[in-house]
Structure formats: structure tokens, C-alpha cells
N, C-alpha and C positions, 0 to 999 in steps of 0.2 A: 655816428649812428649807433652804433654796437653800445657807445659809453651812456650814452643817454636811455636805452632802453635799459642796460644793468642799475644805471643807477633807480631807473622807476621802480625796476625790480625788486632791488635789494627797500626801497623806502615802501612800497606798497604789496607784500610777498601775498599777495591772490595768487590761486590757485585757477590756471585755464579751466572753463564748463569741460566736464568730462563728457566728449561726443564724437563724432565721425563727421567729415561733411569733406565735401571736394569744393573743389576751386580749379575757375578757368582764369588764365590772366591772357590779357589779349598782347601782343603784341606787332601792332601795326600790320604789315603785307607781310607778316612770317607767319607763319602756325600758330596758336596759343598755346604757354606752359599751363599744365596742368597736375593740380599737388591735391592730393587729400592725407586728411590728417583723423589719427587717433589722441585725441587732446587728453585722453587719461592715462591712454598708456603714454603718451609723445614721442608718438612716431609720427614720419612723415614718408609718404610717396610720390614722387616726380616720376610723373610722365613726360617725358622732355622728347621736343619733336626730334631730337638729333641721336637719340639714343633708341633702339629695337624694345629694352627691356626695361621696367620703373626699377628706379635708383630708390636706394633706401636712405631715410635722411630721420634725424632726432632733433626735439623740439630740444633747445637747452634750458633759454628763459621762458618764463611767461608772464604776463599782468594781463588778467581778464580774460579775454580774449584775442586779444593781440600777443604773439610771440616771437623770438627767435627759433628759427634754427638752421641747421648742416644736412647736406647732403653730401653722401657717400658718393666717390666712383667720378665727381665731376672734374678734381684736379686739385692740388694741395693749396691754389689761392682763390679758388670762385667756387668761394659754400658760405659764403653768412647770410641769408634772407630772414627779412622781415617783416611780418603778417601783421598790418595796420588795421582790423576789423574797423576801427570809425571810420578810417577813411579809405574803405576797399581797396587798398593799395598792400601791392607787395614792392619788396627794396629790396633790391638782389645788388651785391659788391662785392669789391673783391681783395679779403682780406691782405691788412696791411697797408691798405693804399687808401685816397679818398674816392676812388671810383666806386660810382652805384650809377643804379638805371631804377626806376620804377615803372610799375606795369600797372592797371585799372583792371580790379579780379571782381568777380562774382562769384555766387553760390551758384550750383550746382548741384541736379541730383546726383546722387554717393554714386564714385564707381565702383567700377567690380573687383577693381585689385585691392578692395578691403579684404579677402581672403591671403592677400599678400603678406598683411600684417605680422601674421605667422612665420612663413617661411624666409622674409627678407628682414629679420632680425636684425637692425642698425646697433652696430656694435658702438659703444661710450667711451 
């Protein structure tokens, strides 16, 4: 998963639309994850139903619209996701291993913890 998005990466070096937008991803009889993202600056925020507070997480790669990235705070092996814009899908695994899940996300109006962008500064 990871190799195949670097290598699109590295062969097609677009630059993600610089914008803001949220995303809900459903998952089944649980809560949905919910992440919105600064595509210029590349950052990212998880709102995760198990967690009180949004984790802070950084876009690493991009092509297009579709990207990687990390989130902070979740645990040193489950932070790679993968934001498939064509095919509304995120791929959430867990680094090192071949486990992944995928979830069916949609757009959403922005939330409010874009003011977070500031204070939750995902460190590189």
C-alpha cells in the first residue's frame, strides 16, 4: 500500500489542491472516523470516536488529491492512512504488517476544529 502510493509519488510529484475540507468515514455499527485536512499546510485532524480530544496527524505524501498520512497520539504501529479521493475510500494499517481496513468516506461540511490547525501543530 505505502510502496505503491511513494512510488506514484515520487513518478508523478503533484502538488495536493491547497484547501480544507472534512471527511466522515463510516464504519459499520461503530461511530464514524472523522478527519479534516489542511492540504496546503498538510495537516491533518482525527476526530476519533475513542479519543475525548483531535489527534493531530501530517499529510507526508501526496498525488493530486489523494494522500498519505500519520497521526499523532494513536500508537507507534496504527498511523499510515490513505486518502483515495477517486475512490472515496480511506485505508487505515498498521505499519509494518499487511493489515489494513478500509472505510467509504464522504465530504462534509468543514468542522470547527479548523481553528485547531494552529494550536495542534503535528510535529515532522
Amino acid at each position: 500500500m505505502r510502496s505503491l502510493l511513494a512510488a506514484l509519488v515520487l513518478l508523478f510529484p503533484f502538488a495536493a489542491q491547497a484547501e480544507q475540507f472534512s471527511l466522515r468515514c463510516d464504519d459499520g455499527e461503530f461511530k464514524p472516523l472523522i478527519f479534516t485536512f489542511d492540504t496546503k499546510a498538510q495537516k491533518a485532524i482525527y476526530e476519533s470516536p475513542a479519543q475525548e480530544q483531535p489527534l493531530p496527524g501530517t499529510i507526508v505524501r501526496s498525488l493530486g488529491k489523494s494522500f498519505l498520512f500519520s497521526v499523532q497520539g494513536i500508537g507507534p504501529d496504527f498511523t499510515d492512512f490513505v486518502w483515495n479521493d477517486s475512490a472515496s475510500e480511506m485505508q487505515i494499517g498498521l505499519r509494518g504488517t499487511p493489515f489494513k481496513r478500509s472505510f467509504r468516506c464522504a465530504v462534509i461540511p468543514l468542522r470547527p476544529v479548523t481553528e485547531l490547525f494552529v494550536t495542534l501543530w503535528p510535529k515532522r
